[in-house]
N, C-alpha and C positions, 0 to 999 in steps of 0.2 A: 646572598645572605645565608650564613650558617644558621640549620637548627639547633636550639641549646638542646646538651645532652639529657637535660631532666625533664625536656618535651618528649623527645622521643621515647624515653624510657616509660613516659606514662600512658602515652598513646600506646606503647606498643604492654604494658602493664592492664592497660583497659581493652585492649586485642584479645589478650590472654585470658582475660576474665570473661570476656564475652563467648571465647569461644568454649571456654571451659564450662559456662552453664549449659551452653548448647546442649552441648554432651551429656550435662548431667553428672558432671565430674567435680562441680561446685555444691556441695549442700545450709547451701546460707539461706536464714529463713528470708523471704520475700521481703520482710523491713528493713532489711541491710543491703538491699537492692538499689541501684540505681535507679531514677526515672526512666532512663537511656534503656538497660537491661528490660526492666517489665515491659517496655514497647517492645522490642525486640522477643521477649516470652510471649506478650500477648499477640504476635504478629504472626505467632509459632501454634496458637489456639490455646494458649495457656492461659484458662480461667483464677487461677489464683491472683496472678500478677495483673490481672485486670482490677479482682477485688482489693489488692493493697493500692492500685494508687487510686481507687474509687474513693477508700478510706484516707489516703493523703491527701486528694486535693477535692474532693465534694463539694467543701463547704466554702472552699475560695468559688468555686466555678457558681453554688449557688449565691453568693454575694453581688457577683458580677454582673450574672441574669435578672438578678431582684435591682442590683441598682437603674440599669437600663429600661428594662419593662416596668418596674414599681406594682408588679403583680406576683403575687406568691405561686400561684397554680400555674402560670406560668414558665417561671423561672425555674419549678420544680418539673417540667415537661422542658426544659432547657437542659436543665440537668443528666436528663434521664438521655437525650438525644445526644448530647455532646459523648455519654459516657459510649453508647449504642456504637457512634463514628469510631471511635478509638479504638472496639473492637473491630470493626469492618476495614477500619483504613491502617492501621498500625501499621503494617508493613510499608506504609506511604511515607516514613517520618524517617527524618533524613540525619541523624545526629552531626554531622557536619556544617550542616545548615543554622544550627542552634538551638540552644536548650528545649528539652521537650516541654517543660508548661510554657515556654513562647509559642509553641505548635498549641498546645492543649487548651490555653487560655484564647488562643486568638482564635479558634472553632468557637468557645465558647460564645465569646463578645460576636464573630459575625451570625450566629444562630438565634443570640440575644436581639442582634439590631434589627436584622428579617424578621422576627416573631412579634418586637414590639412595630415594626413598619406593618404589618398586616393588621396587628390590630390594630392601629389607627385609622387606616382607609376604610 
C-alpha cells in the first residue's frame, strides 16, 4: 500500500516542527501549540506548556470528574491529580497511539471511577 504524498509531507511537516521547538528555534506562543507539542515540552520540564493546556482543557476534565463522582471537592482533587500525572508522566504519551486528550481524558475518567469507588465503600 503506498503512502499518500500529503501524509508524509505532514508527518514529516510535524517532525520538523517538533524538532524545531526542541531547539527553541520555533518562537510561537504556547496557544498555537499543539496538544501533541505541550506533552512533548512538558515532558522536557516545560512549565509554561503545562500551564496552557491546564487552561485548555481543565474545565472538560473537571466536568468529567463531577459527572462520575457528583462531588465538587472531589472532582476538583481530580483535577488537580490528573493535571500533577501529566507533569510526572508526559514523557509516557505515545502520539502515535492517539490524540493526546484520549490519553488525558482517559487518566481523568480512570482517576474519576477510583476516587468515586473509594468513596463508596
Amino acid at each position: 500500500m503506498d503512502i499518500p504524498e500529503a501524509y508524509t509531507m505532514a508527518v514529516d511537516t510535524y517532525t520538523l516542527f517538533r524538532v524545531s521547538v526542541a531547539l527553541g528555534l520555533t518562537k510561537l506562543p504556547y496557544k498555537q501549540w499543539s496538544d501533541e507539542i505541550l506533552a512533548d515540552r512538558i515532558a522536557r520540564g516545560d512549565v509554561g506548556a503545562l500551564e496552557t493546556l491546564y487552561d485548555r482543557h481543565a474545565a472538560m476534565i473537571l466536568g468529567i470528574a463531577l459527572k462520575i463522582t457528583d462531588d465538587r471537592a472531589l472532582a476538583e482533587d481530580i483535577l488537580q491529580e490528573t493535571f500533577w500525572r501529566v507533569w510526572q508522566r508526559a514523557g509516557t504519551y505515545q502520539p502515535e497511539r492517539g490524540a493526546f486528550t484520549s490519553w488525558l481524558f482517559r487518566m481523568a475518567r480512570r482517576l474519576a471511577m477510583d476516587a468515586d469507588r473509594q468513596q463508596r465503600s
